[in-house]
Phi, psi and omega in degrees: 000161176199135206229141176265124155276112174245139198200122137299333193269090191306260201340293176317276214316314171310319185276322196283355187273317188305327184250357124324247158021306169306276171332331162079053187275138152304151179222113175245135173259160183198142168247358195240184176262352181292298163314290152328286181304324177304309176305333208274319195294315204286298190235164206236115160241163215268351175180148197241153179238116185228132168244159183282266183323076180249175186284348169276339188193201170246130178301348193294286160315324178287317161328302159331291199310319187296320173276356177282335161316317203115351196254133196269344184334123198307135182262179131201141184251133168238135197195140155308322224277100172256051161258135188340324180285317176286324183290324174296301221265033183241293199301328218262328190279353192099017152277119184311004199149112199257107209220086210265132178264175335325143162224168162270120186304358171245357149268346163292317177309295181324297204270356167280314194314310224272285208315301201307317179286292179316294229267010171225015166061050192247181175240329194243193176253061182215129222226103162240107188225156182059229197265000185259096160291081157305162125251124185262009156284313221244341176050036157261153180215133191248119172256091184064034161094057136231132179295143172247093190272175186187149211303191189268328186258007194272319213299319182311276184337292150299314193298340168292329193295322182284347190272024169212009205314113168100020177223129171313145181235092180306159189280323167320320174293295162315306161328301182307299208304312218246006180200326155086242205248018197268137166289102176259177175254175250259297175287022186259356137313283208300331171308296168326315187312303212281344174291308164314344191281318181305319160314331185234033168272009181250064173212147181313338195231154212242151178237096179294146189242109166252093232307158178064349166235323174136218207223126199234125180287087152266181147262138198298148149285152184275000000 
C-alpha cells in the first residue's frame, strides 16, 4: 500500500513515515497543499494522512478539491484542532476518519488498517489468490501454505498485482507504488518483476506482460 503525508510539522511528518514504513507501507510526505494536489493529479494513492493547518492553505480546501474530482481515495485527518465544528465540517467535505493529536501510532495503524479494508471491500488483512496468502498487516506471504519471505519492494509489488489479481496493473501505477517521487532508471520495475517471477516459476501462477499496458498476476494455462 502507499500512502501520502501531507504534514508541516518535520518531526511529526518524520515519525509518521518512519513508522508507516515499519508497518510496511510505501510513504511519500509534502508539506505544503499545492504540492499535494500537484502529487494527488499525478498519482494514485491507497490512502492520504491530512493536517488542516499547512502553510499555503487548509487541508480542508485540498479535500473539497479532491472530492469535486471525484477522487474517493480514502482521508483521514490529522489535526490539533479537536472541536466539534472541525471534526463535523472535515466529515462533511468526505473525510473517512478523523484523528485529533496527540495520538498513538498504534492506533492510527488500526484506523489505517479498518480504512484500507473498507475502500477495498476486505473483511480481514489478508489478501488471497490461488495458492498465494498476503497479510498486509503482518507484511508475510505464504505460498502453497509455506512462508515466503520477500524483499521489501518485490513484497509492494505482489500485493498491488494481488489487490488486482486477473486484471491488468499499469506500469505507471506500480513504478508509483514501488518508488513514490525516488529517481529510478528506465528498467528498474521490470528488475523487481523478473525477480518475482522466479519466485513463482514453479508455481501455478505467472505475472504476465502486457506490452504497452502493464502487468496481470494469473494463473498458467494448461
Amino acid at each position: 500500500m502507499h500512502l501520502l503525508v501531507i504534514e508541516d510539522d518535520p518531526l511529526l511528518s518524520r515519525s509518521l513515515g518512519e513508522a508507516m514504513s515499519r508497518a510496511g507501507y510505501g510513504i511519500d510526505a509534502l508539506t505544503r497543499v499545492e504540492d499535494a494536489w500537484q502529487a494527488l493529479r499525478q498519482r494514485r494513492f491507497d490512502l492520504i494522512l491530512l493536517d488542516l493547518g499547512l502553510p499555503d492553505g487548509s487541508g480542508l480546501e485540498l479535500l473539497a478539491r479532491l472530492r469535486d474530482t471525484g477522487d474517493a481515495t480514502p482521508v483521514m485527518i490529522l489535526t490539533a484542532r479537536d472541536g466539534l465544528e472541525d471534526r463535523v465540517r472535515g466529515l462533511d467535505l468526505g473525510a473517512d476518519d478523523y484523528l485529533a493529536k496527540p495520538f498513538s501510532i498504534s492506533e492510527l495503524e488500526a484506523r489505517v488498517r479498518a480504512l484500507l479494508r473498507r475502500s477495498q471491500q476486505r473483511i480481514d488483512d489478508r489478501l488471497h489468490f490461488a495458492c498465494l496468502t498476503l497479510d498486509t498487516h503482518a507484511a508475510s506471504v505464504w505460498l502453497a501454505g509455506e512462508p515466503l519471505d520477500l524483499p521489501r519492494r518485490e513484497f509492494r509489488l505482489l500485493e498491488a498485482l494481488m489487490l488486482n489479481a486477473g486484471r491488468i496493473v499499469a506500469r505507471e501505477s506500480l513504478e508509483d507504488r514501488l518508488f513514490g517521487f525516488e529517481a529510478v532508471g528506465a528498467n528498474a520495475l521490470e528488475v523487481y518483476v523478473s525477480r518475482l517471477r522466479k519466485r513463482l516459476q514453479e508455481t501455478p501462477l505467472a505475472i504476465r506482460t502486457l506490452r504497452g499496458l502493464g502487468y496481470r498476476l494469473e494463473e498458467r494455462r494448461e
